[in-house]
PDB file with one MODEL, atoms N, CA, C and O in Angstrom:
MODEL        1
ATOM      1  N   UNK A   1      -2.597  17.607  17.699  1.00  0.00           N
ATOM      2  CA  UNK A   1      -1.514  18.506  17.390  1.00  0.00           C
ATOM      3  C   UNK A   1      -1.400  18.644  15.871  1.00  0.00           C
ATOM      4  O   UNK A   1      -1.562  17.625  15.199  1.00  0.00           O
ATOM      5  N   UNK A   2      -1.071  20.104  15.110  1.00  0.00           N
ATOM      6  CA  UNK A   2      -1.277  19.935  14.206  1.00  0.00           C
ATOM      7  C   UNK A   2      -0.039  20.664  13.949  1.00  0.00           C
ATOM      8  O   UNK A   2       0.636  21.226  14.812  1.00  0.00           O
ATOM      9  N   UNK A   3       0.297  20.594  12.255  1.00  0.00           N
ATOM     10  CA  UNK A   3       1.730  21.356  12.145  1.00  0.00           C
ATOM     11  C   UNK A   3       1.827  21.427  11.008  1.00  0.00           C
ATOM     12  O   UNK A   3       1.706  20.444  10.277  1.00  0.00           O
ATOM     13  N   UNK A   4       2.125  22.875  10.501  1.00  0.00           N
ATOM     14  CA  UNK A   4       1.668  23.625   9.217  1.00  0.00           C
ATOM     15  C   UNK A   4       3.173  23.248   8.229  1.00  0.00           C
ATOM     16  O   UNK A   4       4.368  23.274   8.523  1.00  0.00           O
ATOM     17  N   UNK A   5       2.406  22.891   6.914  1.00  0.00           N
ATOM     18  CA  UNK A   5       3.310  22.316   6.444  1.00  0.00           C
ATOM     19  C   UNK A   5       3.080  23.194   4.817  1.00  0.00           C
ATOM     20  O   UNK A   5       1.987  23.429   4.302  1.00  0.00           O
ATOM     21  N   UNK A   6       4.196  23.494   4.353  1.00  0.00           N
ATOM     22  CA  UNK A   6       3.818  23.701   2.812  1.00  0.00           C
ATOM     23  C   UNK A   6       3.955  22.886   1.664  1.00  0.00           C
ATOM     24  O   UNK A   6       5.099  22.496   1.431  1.00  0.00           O
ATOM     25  N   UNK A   7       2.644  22.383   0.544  1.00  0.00           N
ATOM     26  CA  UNK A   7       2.752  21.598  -0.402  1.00  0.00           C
ATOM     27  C   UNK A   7       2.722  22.141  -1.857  1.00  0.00           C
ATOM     28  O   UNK A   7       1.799  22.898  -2.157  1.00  0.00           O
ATOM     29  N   UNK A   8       3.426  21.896  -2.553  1.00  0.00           N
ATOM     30  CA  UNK A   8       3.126  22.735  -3.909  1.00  0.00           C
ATOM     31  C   UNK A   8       2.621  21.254  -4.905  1.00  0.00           C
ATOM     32  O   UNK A   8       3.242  20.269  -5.303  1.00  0.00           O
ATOM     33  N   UNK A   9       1.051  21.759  -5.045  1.00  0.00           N
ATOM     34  CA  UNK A   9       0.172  20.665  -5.493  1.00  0.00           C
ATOM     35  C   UNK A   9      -0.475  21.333  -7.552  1.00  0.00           C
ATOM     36  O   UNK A   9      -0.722  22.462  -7.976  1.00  0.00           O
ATOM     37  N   UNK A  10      -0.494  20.425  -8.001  1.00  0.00           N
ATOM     38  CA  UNK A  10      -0.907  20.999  -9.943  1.00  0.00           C
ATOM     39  C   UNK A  10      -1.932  21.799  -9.294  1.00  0.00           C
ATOM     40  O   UNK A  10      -2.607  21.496  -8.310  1.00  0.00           O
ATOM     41  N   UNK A  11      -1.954  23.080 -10.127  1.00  0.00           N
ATOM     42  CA  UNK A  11      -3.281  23.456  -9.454  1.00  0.00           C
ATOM     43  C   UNK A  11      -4.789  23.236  -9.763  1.00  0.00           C
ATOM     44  O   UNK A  11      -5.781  23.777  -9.275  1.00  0.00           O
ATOM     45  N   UNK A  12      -4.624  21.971 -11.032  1.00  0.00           N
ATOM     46  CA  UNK A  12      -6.614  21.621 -10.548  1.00  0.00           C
ATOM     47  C   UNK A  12      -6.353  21.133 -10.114  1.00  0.00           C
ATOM     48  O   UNK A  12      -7.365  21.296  -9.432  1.00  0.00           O
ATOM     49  N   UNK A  13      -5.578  20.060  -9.339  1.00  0.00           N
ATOM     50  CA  UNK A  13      -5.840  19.147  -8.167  1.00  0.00           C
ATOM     51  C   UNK A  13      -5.952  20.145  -6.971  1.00  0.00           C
ATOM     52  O   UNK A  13      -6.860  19.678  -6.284  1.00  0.00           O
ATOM     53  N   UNK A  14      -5.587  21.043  -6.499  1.00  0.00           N
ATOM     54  CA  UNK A  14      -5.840  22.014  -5.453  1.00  0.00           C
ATOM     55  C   UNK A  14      -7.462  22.679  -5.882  1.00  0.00           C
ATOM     56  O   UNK A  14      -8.417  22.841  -5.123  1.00  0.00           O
ATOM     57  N   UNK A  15      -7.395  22.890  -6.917  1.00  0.00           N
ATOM     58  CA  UNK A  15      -8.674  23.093  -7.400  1.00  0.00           C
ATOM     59  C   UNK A  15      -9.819  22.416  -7.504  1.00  0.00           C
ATOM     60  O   UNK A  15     -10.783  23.158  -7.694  1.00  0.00           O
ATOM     61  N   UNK A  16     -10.033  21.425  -7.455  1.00  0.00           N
ATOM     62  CA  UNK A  16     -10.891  20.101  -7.223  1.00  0.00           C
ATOM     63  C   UNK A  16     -10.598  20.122  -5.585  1.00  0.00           C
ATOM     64  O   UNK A  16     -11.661  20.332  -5.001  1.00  0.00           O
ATOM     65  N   UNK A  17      -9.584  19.984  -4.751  1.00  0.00           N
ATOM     66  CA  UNK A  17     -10.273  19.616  -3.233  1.00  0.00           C
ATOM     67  C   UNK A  17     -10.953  20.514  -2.543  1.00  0.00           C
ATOM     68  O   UNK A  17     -11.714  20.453  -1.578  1.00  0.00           O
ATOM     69  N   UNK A  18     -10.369  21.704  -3.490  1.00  0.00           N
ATOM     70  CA  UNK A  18     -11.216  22.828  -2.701  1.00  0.00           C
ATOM     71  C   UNK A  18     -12.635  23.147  -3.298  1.00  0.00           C
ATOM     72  O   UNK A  18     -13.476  23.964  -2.924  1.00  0.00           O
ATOM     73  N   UNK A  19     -12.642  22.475  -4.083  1.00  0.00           N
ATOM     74  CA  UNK A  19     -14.605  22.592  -4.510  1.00  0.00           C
ATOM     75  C   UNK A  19     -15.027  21.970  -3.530  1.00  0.00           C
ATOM     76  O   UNK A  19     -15.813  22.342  -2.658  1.00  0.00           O
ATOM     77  N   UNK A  20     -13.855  19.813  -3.831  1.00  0.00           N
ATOM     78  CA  UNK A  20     -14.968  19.384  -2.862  1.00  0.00           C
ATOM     79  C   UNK A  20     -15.656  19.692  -1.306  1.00  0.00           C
ATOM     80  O   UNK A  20     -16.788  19.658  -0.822  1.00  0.00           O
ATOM     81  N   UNK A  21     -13.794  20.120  -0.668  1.00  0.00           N
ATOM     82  CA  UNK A  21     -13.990  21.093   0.704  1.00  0.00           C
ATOM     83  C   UNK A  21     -15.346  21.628   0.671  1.00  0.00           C
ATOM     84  O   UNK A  21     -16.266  21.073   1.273  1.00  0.00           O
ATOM     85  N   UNK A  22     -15.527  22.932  -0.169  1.00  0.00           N
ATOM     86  CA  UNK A  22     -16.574  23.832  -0.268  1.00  0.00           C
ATOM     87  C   UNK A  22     -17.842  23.111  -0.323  1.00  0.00           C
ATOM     88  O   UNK A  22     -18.761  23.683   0.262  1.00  0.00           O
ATOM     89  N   UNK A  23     -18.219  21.615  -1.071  1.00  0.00           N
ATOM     90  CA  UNK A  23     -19.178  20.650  -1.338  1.00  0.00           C
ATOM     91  C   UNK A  23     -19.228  19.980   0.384  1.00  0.00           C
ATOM     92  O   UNK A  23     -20.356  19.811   0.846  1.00  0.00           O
ATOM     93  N   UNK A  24     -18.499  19.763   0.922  1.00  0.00           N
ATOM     94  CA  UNK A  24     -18.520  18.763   2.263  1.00  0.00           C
ATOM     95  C   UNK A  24     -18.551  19.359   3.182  1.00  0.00           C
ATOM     96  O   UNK A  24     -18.602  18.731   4.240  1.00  0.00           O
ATOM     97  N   UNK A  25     -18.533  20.906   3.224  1.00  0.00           N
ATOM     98  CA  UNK A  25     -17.954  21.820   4.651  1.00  0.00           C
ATOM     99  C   UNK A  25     -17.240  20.870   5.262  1.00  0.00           C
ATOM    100  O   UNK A  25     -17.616  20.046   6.096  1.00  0.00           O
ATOM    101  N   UNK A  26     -15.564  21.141   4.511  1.00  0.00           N
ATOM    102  CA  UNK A  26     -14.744  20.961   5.075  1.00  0.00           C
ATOM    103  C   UNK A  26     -13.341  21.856   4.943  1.00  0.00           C
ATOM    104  O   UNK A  26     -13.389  22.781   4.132  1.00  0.00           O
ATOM    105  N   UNK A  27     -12.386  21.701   5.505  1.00  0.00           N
ATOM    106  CA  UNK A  27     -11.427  22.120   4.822  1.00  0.00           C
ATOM    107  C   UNK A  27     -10.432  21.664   4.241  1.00  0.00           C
ATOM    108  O   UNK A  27     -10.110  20.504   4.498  1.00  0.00           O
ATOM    109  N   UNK A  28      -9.461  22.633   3.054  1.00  0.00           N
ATOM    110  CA  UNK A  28      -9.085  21.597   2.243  1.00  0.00           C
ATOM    111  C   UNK A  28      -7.806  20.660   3.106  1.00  0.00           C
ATOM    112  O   UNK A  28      -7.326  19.589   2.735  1.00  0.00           O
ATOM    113  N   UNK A  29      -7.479  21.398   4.274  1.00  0.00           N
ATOM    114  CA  UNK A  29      -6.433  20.523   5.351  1.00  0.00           C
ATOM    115  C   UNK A  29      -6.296  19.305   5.489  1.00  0.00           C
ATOM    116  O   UNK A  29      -5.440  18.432   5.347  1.00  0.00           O
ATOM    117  N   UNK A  30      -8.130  19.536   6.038  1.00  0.00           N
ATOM    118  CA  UNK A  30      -8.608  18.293   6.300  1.00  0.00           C
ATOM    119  C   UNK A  30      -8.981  17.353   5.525  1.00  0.00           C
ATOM    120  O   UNK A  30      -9.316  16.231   5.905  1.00  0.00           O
ATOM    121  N   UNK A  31      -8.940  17.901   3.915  1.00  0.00           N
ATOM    122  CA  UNK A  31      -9.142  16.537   2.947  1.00  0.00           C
ATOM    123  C   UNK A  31      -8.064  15.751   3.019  1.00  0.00           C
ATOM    124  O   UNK A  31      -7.891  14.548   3.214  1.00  0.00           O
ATOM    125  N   UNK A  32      -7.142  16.980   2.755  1.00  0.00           N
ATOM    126  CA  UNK A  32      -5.833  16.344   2.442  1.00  0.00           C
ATOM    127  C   UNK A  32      -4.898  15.400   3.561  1.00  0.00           C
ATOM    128  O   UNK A  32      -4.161  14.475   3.220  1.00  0.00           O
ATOM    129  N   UNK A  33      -5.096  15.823   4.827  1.00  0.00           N
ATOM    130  CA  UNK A  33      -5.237  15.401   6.049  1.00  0.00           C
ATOM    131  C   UNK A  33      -5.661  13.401   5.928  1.00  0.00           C
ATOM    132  O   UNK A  33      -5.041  12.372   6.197  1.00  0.00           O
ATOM    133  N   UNK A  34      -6.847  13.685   5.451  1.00  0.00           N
ATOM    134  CA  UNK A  34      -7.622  12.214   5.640  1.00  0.00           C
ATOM    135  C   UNK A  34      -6.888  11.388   4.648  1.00  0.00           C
ATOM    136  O   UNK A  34      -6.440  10.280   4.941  1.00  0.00           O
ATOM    137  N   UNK A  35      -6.732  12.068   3.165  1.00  0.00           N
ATOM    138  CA  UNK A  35      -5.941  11.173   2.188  1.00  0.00           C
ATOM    139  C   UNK A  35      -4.369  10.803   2.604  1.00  0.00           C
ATOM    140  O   UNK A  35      -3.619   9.931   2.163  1.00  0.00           O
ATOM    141  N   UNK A  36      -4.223  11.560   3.368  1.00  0.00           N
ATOM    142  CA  UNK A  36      -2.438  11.087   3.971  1.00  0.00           C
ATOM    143  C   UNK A  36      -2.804   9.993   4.460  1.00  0.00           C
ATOM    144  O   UNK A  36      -2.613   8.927   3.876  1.00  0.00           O
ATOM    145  N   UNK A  37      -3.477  10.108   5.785  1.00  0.00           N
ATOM    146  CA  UNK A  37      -3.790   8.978   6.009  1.00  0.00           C
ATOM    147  C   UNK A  37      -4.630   8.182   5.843  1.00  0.00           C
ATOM    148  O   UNK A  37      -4.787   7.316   6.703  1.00  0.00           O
ATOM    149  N   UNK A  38      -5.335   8.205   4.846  1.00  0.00           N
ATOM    150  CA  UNK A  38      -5.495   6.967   4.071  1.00  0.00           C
ATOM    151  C   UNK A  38      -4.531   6.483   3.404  1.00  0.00           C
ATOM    152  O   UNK A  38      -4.393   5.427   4.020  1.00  0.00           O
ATOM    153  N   UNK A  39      -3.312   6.451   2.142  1.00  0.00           N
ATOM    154  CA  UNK A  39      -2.383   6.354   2.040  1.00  0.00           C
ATOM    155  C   UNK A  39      -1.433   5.596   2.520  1.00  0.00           C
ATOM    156  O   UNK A  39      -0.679   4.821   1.933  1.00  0.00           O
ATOM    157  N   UNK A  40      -1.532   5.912   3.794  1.00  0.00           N
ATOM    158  CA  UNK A  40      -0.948   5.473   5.113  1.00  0.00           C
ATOM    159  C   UNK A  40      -1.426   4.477   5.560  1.00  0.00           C
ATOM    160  O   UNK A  40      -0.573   3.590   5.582  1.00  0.00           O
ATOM    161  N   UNK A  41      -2.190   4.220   5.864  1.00  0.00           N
ATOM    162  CA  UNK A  41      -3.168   3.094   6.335  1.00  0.00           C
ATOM    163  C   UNK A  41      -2.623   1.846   5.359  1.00  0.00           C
ATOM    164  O   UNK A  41      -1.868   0.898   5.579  1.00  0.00           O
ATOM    165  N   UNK A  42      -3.518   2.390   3.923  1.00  0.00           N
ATOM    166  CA  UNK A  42      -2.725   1.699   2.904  1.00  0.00           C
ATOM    167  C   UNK A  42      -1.830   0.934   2.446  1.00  0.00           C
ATOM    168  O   UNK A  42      -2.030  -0.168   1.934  1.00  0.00           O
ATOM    169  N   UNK A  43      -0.655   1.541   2.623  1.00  0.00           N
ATOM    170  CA  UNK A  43       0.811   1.190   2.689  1.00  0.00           C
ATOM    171  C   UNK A  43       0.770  -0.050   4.217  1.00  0.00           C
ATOM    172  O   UNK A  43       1.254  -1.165   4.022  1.00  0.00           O
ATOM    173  N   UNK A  44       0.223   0.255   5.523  1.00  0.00           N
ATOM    174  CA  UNK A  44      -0.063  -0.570   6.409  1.00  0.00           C
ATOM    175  C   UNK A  44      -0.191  -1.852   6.184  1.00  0.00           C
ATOM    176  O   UNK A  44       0.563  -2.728   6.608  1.00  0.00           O
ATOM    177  N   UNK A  45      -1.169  -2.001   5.496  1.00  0.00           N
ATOM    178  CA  UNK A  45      -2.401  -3.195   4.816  1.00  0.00           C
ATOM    179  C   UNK A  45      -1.337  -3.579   4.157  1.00  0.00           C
ATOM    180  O   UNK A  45      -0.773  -4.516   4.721  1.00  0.00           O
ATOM    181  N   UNK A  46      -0.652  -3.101   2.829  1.00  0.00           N
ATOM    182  CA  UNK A  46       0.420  -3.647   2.196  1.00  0.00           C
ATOM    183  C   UNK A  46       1.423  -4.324   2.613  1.00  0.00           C
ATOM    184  O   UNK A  46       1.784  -5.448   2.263  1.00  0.00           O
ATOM    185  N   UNK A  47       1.954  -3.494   3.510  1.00  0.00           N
ATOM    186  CA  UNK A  47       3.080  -4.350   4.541  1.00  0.00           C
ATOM    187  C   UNK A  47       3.152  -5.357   5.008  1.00  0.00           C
ATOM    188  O   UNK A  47       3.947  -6.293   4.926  1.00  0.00           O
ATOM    189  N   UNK A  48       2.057  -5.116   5.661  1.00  0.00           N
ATOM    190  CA  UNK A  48       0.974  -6.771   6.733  1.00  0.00           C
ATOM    191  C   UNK A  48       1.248  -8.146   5.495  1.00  0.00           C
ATOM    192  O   UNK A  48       1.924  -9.162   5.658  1.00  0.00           O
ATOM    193  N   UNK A  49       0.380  -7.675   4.153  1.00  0.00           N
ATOM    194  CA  UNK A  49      -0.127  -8.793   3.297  1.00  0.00           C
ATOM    195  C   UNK A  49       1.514  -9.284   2.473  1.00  0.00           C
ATOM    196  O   UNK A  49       1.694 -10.317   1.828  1.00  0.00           O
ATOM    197  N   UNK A  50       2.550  -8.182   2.750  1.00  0.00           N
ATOM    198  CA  UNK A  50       3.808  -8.491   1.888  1.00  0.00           C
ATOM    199  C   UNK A  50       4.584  -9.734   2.776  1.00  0.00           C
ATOM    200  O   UNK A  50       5.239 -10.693   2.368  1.00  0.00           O
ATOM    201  N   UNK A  51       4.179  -9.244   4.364  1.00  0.00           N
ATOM    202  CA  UNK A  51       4.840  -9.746   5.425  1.00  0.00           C
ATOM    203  C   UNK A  51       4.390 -11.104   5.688  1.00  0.00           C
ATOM    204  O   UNK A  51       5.125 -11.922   6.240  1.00  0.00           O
ATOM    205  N   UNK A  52       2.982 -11.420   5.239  1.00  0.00           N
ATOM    206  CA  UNK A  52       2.416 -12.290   5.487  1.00  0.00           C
ATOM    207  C   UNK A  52       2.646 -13.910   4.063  1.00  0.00           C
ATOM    208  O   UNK A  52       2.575 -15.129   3.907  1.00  0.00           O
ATOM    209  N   UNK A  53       2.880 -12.864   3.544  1.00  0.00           N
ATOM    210  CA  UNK A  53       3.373 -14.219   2.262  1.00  0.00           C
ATOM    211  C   UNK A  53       4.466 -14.943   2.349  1.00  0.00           C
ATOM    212  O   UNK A  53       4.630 -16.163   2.352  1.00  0.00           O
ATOM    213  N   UNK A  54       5.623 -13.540   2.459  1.00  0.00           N
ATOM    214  CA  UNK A  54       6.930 -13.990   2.957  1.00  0.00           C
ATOM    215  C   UNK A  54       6.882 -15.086   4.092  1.00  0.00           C
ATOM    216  O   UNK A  54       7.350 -16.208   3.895  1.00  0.00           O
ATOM    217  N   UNK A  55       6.329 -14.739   5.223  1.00  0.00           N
ATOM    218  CA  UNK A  55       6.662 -15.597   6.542  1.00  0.00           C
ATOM    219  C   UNK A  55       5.647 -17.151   5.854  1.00  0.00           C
ATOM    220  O   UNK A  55       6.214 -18.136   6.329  1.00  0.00           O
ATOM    221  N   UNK A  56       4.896 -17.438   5.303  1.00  0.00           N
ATOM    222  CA  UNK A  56       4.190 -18.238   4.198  1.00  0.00           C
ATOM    223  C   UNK A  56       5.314 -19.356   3.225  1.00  0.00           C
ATOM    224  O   UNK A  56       5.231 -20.569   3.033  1.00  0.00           O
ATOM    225  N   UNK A  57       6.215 -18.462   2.809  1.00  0.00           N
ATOM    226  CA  UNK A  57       6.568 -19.206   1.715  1.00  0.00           C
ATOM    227  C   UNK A  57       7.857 -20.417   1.897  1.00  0.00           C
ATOM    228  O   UNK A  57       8.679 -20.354   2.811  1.00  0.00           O
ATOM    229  N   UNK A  58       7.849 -21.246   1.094  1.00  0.00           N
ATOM    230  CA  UNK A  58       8.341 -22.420   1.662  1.00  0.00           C
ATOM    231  C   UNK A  58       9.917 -22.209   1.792  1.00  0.00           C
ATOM    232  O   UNK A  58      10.438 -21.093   1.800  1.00  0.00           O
ATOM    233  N   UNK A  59      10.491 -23.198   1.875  1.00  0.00           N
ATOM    234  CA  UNK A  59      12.297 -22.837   1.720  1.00  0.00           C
ATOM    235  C   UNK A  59      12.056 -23.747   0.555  1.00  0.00           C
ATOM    236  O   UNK A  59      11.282 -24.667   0.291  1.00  0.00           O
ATOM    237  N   UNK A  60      13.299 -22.943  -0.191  1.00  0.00           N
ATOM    238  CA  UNK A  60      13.705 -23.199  -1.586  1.00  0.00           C
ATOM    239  C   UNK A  60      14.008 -24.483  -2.052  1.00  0.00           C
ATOM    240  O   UNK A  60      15.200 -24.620  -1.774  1.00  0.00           O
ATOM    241  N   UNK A  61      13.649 -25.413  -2.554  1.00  0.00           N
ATOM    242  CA  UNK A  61      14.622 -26.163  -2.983  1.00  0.00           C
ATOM    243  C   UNK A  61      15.394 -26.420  -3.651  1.00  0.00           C
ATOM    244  O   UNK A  61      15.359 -25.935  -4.782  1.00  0.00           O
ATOM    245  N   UNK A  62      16.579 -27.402  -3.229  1.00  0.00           N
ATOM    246  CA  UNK A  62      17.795 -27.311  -3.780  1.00  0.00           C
ATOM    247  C   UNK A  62      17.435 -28.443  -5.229  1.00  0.00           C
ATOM    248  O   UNK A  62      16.694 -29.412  -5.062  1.00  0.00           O
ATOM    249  N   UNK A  63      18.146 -28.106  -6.756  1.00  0.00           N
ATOM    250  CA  UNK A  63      17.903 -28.480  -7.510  1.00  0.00           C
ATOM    251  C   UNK A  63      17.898 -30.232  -7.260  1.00  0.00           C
ATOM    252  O   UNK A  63      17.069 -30.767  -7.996  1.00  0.00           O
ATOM    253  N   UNK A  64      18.597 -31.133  -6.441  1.00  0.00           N
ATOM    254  CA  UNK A  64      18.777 -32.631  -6.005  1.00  0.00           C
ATOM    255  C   UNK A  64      17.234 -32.801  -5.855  1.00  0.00           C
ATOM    256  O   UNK A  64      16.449 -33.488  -6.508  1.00  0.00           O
ATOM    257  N   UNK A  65      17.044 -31.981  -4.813  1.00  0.00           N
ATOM    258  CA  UNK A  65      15.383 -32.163  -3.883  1.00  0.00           C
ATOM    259  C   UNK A  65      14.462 -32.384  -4.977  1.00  0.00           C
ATOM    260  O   UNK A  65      13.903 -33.435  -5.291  1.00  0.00           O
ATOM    261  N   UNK A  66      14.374 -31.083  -5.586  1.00  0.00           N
ATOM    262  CA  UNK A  66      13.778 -30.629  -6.831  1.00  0.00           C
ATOM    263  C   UNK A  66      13.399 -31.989  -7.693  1.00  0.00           C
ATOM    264  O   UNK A  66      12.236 -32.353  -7.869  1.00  0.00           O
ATOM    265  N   UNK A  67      14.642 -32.732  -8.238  1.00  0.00           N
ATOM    266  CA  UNK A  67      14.253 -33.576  -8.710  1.00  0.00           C
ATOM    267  C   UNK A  67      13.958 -35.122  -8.123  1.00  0.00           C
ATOM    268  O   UNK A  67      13.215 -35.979  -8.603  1.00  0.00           O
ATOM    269  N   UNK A  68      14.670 -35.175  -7.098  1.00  0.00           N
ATOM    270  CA  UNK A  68      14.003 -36.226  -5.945  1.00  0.00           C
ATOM    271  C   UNK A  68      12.243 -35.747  -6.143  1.00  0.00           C
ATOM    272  O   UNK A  68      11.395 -36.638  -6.083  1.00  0.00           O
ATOM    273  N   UNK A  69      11.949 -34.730  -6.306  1.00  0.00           N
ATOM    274  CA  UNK A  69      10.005 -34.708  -6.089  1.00  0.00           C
ATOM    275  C   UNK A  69       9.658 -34.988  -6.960  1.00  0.00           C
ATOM    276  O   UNK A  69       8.737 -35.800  -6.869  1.00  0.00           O
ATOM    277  N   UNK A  70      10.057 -34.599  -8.349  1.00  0.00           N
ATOM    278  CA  UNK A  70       9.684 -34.946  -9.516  1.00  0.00           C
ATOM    279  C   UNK A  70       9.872 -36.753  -9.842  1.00  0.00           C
ATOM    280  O   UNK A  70       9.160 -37.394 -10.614  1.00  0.00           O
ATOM    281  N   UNK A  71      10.731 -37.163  -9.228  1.00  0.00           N
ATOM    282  CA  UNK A  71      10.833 -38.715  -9.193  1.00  0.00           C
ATOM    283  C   UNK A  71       9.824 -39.516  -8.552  1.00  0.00           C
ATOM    284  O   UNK A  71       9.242 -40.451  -9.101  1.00  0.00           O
ATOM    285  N   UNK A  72       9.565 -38.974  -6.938  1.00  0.00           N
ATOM    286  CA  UNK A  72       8.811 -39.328  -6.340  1.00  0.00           C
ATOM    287  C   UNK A  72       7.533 -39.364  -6.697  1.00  0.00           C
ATOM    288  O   UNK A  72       6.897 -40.403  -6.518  1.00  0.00           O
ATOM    289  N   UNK A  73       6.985 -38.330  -7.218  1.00  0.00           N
ATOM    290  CA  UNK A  73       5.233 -37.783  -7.891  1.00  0.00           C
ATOM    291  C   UNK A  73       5.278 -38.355  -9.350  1.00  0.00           C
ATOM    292  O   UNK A  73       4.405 -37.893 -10.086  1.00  0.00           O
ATOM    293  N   UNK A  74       6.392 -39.554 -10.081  1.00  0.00           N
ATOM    294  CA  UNK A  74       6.469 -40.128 -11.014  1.00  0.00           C
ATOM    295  C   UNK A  74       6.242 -39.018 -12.652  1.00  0.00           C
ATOM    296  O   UNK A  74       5.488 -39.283 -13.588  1.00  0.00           O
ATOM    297  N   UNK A  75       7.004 -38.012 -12.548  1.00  0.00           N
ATOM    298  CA  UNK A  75       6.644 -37.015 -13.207  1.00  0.00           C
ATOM    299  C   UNK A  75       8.068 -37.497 -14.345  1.00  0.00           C
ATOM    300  O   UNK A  75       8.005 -37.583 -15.571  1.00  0.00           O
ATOM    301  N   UNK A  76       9.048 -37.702 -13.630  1.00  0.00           N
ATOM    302  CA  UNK A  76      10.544 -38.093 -14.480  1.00  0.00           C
ATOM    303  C   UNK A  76      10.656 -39.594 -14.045  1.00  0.00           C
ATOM    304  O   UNK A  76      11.601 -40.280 -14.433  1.00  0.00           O
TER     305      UNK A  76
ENDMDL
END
């Protein structure tokens, strides 16, 4: 399903996809099409790796703890 949308793009950048279009037999829809979603995808991957640190990272410690470790590992 497709659904016509209007973009107001600089025009060498409209100018460059439509060479490359013309270079790939493609159209420029469909460049622009693939870079959305790539983009998209993108942002995906980002999410995942943002989501994945977070659920990763330790609980905070409280400044007592903090220095209870530093006592313990003979640092203070």
């Amino acid at each position: 399903m497709t659904t016509k949308a209007t973009l107001y793009l600089d025009a060498t950048v409209y100018k460059t996809f439509k060479l490359r279009a013309l270079d790939t037999d493609q159209s420029v829809s469909s460049l622009v099409n693939d870079a959305m979603l790539a983009q998209l995808a993108e942002d995906v991957a980002d999410i995942r790796s943002i989501r994945k640190r977070q659920a990763a990272q330790e609980t905070p410690l409280s400044y007592d703890q903090a220095l209870q470790e530093l006592q313990k590992n003979g640092v203070i």
